[in-house]
Each structure stands twice: as structure tokens, then as C-alpha cells.
C-alpha positions as CSV (number, residue, x, y, z in Angstrom):
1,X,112.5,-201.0,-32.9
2,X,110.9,-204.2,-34.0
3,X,114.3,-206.2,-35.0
4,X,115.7,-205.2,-31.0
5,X,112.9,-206.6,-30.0
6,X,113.3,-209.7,-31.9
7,X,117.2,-209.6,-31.1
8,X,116.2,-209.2,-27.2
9,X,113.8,-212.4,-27.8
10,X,116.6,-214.5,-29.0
11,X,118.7,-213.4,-26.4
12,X,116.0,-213.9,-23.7
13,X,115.4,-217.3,-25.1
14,X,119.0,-218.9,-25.4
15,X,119.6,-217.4,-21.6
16,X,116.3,-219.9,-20.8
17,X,117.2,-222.6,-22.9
18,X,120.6,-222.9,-21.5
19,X,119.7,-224.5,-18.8
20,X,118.0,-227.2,-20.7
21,X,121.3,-227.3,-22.8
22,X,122.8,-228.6,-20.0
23,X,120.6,-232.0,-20.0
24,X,120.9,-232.3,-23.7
25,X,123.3,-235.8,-23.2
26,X,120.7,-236.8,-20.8
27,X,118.4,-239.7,-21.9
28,X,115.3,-241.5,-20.8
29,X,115.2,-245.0,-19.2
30,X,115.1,-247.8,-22.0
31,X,111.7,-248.9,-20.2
32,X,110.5,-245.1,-19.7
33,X,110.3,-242.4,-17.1
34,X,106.7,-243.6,-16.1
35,X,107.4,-246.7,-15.3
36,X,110.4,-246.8,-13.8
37,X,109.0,-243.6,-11.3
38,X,105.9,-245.8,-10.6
39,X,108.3,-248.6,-10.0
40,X,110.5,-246.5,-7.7
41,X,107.0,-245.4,-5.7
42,X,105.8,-248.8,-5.3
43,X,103.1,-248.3,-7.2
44,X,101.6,-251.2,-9.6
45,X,99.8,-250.6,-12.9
46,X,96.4,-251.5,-11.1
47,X,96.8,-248.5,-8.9
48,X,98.2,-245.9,-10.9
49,X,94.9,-246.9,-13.7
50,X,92.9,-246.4,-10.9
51,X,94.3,-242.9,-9.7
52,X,94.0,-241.9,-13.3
53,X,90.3,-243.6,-13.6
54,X,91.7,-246.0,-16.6
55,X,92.0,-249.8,-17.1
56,X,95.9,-250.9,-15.9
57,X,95.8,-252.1,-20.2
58,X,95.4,-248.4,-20.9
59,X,98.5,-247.6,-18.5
60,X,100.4,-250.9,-19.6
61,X,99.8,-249.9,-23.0
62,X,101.0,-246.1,-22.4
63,X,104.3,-247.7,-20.7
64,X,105.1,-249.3,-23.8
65,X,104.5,-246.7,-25.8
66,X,106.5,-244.3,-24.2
67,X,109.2,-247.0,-24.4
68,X,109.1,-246.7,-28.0
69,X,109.1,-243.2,-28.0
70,X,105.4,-243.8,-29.8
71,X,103.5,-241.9,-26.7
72,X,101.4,-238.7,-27.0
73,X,101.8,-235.6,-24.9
74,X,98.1,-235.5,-24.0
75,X,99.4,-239.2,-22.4
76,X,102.2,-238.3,-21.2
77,X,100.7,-235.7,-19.4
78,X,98.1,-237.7,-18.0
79,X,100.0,-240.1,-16.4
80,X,102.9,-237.8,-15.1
81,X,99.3,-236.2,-13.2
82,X,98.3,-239.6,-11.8
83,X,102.2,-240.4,-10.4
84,X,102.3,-236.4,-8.9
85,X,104.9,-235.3,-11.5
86,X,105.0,-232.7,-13.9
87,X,105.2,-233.0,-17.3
88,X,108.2,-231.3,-18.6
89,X,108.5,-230.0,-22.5
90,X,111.0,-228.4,-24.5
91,X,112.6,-228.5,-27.7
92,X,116.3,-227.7,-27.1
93,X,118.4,-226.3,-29.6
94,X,121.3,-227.7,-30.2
95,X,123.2,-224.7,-30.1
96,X,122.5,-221.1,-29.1
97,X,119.7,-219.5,-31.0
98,X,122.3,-216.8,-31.9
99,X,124.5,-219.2,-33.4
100,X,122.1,-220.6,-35.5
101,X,121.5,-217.7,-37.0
102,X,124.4,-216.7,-37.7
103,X,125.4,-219.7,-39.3
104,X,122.3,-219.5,-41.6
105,X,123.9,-215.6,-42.0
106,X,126.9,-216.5,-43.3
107,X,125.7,-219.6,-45.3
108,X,123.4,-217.3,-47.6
109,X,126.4,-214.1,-47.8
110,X,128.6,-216.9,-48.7
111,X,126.7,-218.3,-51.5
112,X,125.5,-215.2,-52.8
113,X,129.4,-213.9,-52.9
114,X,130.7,-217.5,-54.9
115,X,128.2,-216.4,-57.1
116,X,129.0,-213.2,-57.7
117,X,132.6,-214.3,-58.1
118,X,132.1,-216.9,-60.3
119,X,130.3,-214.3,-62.7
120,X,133.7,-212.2,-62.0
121,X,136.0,-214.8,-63.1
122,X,134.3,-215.5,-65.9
123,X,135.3,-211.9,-67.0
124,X,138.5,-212.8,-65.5
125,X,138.2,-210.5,-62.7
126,X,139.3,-212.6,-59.9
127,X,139.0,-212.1,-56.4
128,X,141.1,-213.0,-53.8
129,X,140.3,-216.0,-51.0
130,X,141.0,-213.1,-48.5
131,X,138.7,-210.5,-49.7
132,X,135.7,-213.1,-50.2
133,X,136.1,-214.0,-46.8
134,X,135.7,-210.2,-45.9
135,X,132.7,-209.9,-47.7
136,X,131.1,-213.0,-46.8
137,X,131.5,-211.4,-43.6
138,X,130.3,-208.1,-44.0
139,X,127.4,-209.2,-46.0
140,X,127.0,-211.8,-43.1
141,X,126.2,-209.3,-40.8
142,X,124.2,-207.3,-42.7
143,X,121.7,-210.3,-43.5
144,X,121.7,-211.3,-39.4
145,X,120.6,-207.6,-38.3
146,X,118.0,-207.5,-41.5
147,X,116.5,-210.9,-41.5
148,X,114.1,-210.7,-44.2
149,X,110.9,-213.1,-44.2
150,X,112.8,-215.3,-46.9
151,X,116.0,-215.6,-44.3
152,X,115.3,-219.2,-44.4
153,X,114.1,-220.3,-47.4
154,X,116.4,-222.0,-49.9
């Protein structure tokens, strides 16, 4: 019951992120979305410091921040508030949830099967490309439907 639940999560979750997906080539202005939507209001530093109940050096200086990618969220979020906007967050993978985890999947089957082989042709009991594909694979799937806490460590 517990791992659909967690394979129902992933699913709901790549169906949400995929819209963001779509804006993941999509970059911010060089001098930052604050400024150049303050800009495109008409609005000076003066008056957007005093919508926000700052000095315009605190909103300067939060411009340039952003700019450098330096800004915090809390500032972000403050100034998106004193230009009517909302702030928008999200961390978008950059491919599907599912995908990611089956590439970790098949990753850990396929080191554990060079392993095992290499131990076999040491005994020179050698296995061919073929069938260490098939068990990669198998063992693959096993290891995406069990996830075990130590899934991802290394």
C-alpha cells in the first residue's frame, strides 16, 4: 500500500512539474525580473522603497543582488509584494521524476551485476553481454518497485 502511494506521488508530481518543464530554457533578464517589471510599470526605486516602507538603497541594493543571482527568497518575495506580483518557486527537475529513478535503478543493478560477474570470470564462468543486460534489467526493476532507504546512497 505504502510504495503505490509513493509511485502515485511521483506520478502526481512529474504531471505538475511538467508544466514548469516547459520553461526550463527560459532565463531571467541579465538586469533581473524586478527591475526590469518596475521599469516596465514606470515605477522608480524611490516609489517602489516606499510601497515596500524601505530606503530606494535597500531596493537598489536587492536589484543588484538579484542580478547576481545573490538575492534571498524572503527578498525576493518582498519586492515581487510591493510591484503586485507573485513570487513564483520551484525546483524543476530536469527530467521526469520517473526517469530519474529509473536511471538510479539501473545504475545500482548494473553495478552490482559487473560485480558479480567479475567474481564469475574469475572462476572462469563467463557471462554473456546479452544475459547481463537481462539481468541488469530485471534486477533494475526489482530495485525501482522496492526502493529501500539506502536507494541512493553510494
Amino acid at each position: 500500500m505504502m510504495k503505490a502511494f509513493k509511485e502515485l506521488r511521483v506520478r502526481q508530481l512529474d504531471e505538475i512539474l511538467a508544466a514548469w518543464r516547459a520553461l526550463e530554457h527560459e532565463r531571467p533578464p541579465n538586469s533581473g525580473w524586478v527591475r526590469i517589471i518596475r521599469e516596465a510599470l514606470g515605477m522608480s526605486q524611490r516609489q517602489l522603497a516606499a510601497r515596500m516602507g524601505v530606503s530606494k538603497t535597500t531596493v537598489n541594493s536587492a536589484e543588484r543582488n538579484e542580478a547576481r543571482g545573490t538575492i534571498r527568497l524572503n527578498s525576493l518575495e518582498a519586492l515581487a509584494n510591493g510591484l503586485d506580483c507573485e513570487l513564483v518557486y520551484a525546483l524543476v527537475p530536469r527530467r521526469t521524476l520517473q526517469a530519474t529513478l529509473a536511471s538510479r535503478a539501473e545504475e545500482l543493478a548494473g553495478r552490482l551485476v559487473n560485480r558479480v560477474s567479475s567474481s564469475m570470470e574469475l572462476e572462469e564462468q563467463v557471462v554473456t553481454d546479452e544475459e547481463k543486460q537481462r539481468q541488469i534489467a530485471d534486477l533494475a526493476a526489482d530495485l525501482l518497485r522496492d526502493r529501500s532507504s539506502g536507494f541512493w546512497d553510494d
